[in-house]
BALOBA-1460 file (C-alpha; in Angstrom, 3 decimals):
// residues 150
<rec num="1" residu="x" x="-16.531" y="18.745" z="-11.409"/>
<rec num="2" residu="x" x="-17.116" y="15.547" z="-9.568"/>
<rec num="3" residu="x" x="-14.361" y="12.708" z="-10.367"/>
<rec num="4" residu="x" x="-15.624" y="9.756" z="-11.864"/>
<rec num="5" residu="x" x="-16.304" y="6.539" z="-9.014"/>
<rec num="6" residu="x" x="-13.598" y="3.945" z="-10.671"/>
<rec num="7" residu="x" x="-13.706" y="1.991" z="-8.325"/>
<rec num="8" residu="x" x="-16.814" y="0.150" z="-7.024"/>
<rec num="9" residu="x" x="-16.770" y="0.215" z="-3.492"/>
<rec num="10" residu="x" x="-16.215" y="-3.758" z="-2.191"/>
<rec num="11" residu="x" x="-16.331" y="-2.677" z="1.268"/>
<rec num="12" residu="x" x="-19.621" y="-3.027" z="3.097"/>
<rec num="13" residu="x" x="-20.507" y="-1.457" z="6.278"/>
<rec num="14" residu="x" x="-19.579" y="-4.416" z="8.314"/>
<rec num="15" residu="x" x="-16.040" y="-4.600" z="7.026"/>
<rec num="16" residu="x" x="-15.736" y="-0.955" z="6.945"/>
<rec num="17" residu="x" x="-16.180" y="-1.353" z="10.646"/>
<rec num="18" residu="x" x="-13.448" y="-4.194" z="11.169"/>
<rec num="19" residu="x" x="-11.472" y="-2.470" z="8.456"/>
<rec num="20" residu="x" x="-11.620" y="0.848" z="10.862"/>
<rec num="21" residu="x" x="-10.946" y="-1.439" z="14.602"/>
<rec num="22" residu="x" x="-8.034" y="-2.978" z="13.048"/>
<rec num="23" residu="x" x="-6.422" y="0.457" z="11.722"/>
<rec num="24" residu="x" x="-7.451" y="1.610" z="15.596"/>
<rec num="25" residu="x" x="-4.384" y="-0.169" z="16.621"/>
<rec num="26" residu="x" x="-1.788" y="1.439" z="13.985"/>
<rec num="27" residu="x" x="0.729" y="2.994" z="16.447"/>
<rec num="28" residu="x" x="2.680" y="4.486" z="13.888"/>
<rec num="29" residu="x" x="1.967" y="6.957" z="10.523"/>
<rec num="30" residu="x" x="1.624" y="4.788" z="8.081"/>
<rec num="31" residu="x" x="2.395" y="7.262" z="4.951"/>
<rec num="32" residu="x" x="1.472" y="5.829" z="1.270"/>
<rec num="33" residu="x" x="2.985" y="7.282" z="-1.722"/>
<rec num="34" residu="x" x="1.296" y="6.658" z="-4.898"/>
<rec num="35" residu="x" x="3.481" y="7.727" z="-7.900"/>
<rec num="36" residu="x" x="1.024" y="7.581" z="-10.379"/>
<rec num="37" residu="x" x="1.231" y="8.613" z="-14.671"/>
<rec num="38" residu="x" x="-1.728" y="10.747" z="-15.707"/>
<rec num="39" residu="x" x="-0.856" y="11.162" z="-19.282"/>
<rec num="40" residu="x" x="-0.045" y="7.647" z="-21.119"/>
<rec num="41" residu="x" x="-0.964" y="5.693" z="-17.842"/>
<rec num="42" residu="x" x="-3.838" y="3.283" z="-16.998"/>
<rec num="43" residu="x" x="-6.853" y="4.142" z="-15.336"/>
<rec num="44" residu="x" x="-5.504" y="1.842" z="-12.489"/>
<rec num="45" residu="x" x="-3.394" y="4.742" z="-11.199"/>
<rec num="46" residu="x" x="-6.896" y="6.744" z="-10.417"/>
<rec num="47" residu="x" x="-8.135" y="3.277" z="-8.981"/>
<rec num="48" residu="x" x="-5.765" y="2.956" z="-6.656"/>
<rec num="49" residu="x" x="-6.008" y="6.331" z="-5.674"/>
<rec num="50" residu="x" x="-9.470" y="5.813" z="-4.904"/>
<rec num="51" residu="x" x="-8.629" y="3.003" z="-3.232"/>
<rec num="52" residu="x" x="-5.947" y="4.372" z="-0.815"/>
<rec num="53" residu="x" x="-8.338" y="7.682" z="0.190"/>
<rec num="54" residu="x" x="-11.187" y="4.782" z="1.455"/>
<rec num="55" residu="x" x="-8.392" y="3.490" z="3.725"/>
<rec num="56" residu="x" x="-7.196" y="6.680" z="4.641"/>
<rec num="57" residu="x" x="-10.532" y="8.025" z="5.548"/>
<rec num="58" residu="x" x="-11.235" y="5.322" z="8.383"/>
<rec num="59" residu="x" x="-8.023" y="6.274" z="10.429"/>
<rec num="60" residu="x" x="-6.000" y="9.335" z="10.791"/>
<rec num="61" residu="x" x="-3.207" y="7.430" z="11.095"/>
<rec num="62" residu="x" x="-3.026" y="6.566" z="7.168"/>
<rec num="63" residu="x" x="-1.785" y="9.213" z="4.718"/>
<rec num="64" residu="x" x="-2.359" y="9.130" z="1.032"/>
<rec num="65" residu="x" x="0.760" y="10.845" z="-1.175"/>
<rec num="66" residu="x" x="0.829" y="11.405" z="-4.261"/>
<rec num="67" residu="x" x="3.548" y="11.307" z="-6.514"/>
<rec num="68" residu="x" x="4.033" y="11.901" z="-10.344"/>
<rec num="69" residu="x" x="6.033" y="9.146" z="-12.115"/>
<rec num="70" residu="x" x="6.997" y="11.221" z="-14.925"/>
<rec num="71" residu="x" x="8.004" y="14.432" z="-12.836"/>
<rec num="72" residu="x" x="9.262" y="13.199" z="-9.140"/>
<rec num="73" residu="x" x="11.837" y="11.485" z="-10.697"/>
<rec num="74" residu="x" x="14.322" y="11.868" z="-7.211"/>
<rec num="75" residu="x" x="11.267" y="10.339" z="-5.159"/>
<rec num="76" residu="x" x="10.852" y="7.724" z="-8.118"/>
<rec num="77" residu="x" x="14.567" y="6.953" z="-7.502"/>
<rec num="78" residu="x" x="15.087" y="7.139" z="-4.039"/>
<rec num="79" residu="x" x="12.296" y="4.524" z="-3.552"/>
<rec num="80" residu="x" x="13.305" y="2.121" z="-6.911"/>
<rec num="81" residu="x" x="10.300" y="2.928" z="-8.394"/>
<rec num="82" residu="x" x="10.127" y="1.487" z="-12.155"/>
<rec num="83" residu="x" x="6.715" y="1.418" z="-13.085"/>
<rec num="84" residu="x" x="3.151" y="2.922" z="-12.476"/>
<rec num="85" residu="x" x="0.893" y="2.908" z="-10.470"/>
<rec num="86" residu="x" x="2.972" y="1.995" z="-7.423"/>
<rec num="87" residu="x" x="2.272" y="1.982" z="-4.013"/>
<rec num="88" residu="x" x="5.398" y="2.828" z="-1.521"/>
<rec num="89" residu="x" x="4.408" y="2.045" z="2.764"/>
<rec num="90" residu="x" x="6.075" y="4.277" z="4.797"/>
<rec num="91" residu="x" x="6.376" y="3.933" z="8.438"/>
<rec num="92" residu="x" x="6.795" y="7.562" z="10.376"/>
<rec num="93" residu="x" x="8.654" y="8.178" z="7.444"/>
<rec num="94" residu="x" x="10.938" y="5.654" z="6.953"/>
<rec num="95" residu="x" x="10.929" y="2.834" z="3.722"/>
<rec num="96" residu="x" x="9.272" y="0.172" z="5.080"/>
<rec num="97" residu="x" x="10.552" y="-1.382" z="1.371"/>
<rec num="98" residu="x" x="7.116" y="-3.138" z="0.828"/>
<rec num="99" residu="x" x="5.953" y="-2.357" z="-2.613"/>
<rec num="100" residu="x" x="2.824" y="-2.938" z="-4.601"/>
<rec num="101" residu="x" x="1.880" y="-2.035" z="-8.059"/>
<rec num="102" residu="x" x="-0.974" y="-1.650" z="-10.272"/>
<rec num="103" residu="x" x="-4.535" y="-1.210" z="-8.617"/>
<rec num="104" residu="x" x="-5.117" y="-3.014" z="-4.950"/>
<rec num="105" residu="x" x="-8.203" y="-4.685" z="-5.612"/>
<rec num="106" residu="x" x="-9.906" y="-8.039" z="-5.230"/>
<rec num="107" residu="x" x="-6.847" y="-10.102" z="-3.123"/>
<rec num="108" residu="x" x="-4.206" y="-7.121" z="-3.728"/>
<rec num="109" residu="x" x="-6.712" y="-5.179" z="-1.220"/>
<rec num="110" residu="x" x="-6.434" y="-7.631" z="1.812"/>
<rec num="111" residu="x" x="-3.140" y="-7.628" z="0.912"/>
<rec num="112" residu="x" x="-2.222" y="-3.696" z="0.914"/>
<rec num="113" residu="x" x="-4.359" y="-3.877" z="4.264"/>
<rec num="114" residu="x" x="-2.155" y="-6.104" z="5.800"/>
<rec num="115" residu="x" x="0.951" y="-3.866" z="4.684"/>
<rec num="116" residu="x" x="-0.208" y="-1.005" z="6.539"/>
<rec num="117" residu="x" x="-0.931" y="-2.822" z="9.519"/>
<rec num="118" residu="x" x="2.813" y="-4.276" z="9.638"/>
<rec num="119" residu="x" x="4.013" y="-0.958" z="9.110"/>
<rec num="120" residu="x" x="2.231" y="0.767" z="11.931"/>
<rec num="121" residu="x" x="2.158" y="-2.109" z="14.576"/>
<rec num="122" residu="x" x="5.548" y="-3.709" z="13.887"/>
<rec num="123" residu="x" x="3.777" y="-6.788" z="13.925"/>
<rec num="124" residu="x" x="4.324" y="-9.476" z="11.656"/>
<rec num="125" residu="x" x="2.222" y="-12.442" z="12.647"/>
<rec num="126" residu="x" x="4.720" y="-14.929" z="11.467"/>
<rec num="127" residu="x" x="5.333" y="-18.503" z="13.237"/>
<rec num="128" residu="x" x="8.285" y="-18.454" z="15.376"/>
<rec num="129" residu="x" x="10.275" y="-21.172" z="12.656"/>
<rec num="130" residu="x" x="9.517" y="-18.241" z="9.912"/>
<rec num="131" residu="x" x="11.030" y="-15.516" z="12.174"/>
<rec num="132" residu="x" x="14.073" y="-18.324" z="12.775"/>
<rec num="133" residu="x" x="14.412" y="-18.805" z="8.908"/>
<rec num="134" residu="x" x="14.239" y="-14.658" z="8.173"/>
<rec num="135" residu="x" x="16.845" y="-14.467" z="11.102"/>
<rec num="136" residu="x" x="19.640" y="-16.693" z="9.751"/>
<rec num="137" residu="x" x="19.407" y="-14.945" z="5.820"/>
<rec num="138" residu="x" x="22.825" y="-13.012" z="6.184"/>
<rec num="139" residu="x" x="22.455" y="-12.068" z="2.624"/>
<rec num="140" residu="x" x="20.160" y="-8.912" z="0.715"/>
<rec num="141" residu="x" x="17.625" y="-10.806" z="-0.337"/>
<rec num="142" residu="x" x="15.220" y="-9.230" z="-3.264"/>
<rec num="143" residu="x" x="11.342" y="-11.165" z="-2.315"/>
<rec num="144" residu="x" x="8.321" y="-10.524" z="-4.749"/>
<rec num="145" residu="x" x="5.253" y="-11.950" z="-4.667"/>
<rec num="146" residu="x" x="2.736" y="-11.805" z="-7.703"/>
<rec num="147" residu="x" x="-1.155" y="-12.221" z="-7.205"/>
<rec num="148" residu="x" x="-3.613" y="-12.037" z="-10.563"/>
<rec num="149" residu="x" x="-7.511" y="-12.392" z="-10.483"/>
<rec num="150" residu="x" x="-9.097" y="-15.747" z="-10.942"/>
């Protein structure tokens, strides 16, 4: 049985291509765990997977993991994961502790793009008086940002 397309592809051929040169540069595995709930969760879960797996299939440097909410409950704790769908970047393995939940569409997709390209180049594109200001916080610091559709 064929899965049902959630997700209407917003990629066209053009930016598939640019998508597919800029993952050309990921040096690193970027691994992406997707805990997801099938029974009592959203359809976003299945969206994201969808998602991911588009990603994924323009460089075989991105892997797509997936991860049940209700049953990897070690995973779901070892990564503070409190809600579903979420998105975990890994970076050859390691917790790159960037985070993303619900369904990475619209803005959330340039954004999860943008997360595995940190995590597999290291770079970070920030001005050099950001890099100062993230260099002199001597504290754990807990940052979330929040996008919605218009």
């Amino acid at each position: 049985k064929v899965a049902k397309k959630l997700w209407a592809q917003q990629v066209s051929a053009q930016d598939e291509l640019a998508l597919k040169e800029h993952l050309s540069g990921l040096e690193k595995t970027v691994t992406v765990l997707l805990f997801t709930q099938t029974i009592g969760g959203s359809e976003s879960g299945a969206i994201a997977k969808q998602v991911l797996d588009e990603i994924a299939r323009l460089s075989d440097k991105v892997k797509v993991e997936e991860k049940s909410f209700v049953l990897d409950v070690d995973d779901r704790n070892k990564y503070g994961v409190d809600k579903a769908p979420a998105i975990v970047v890994l970076a050859n393995g390691q917790d790159t502790r960037m985070r993303m939940y619900g369904a990475p569409v619209g803005y959330e997709f340039v954004g999860l793009v943008e997360a595995i390209l940190v995590a597999g180049t290291g770079n970070l594109e920030l001005q050099d008086e950001t890099l100062a200001l993230i260099a002199g916080v001597k504290t754990p610091t807990h940052i979330q940002v929040f996008s919605t559709p218009t």
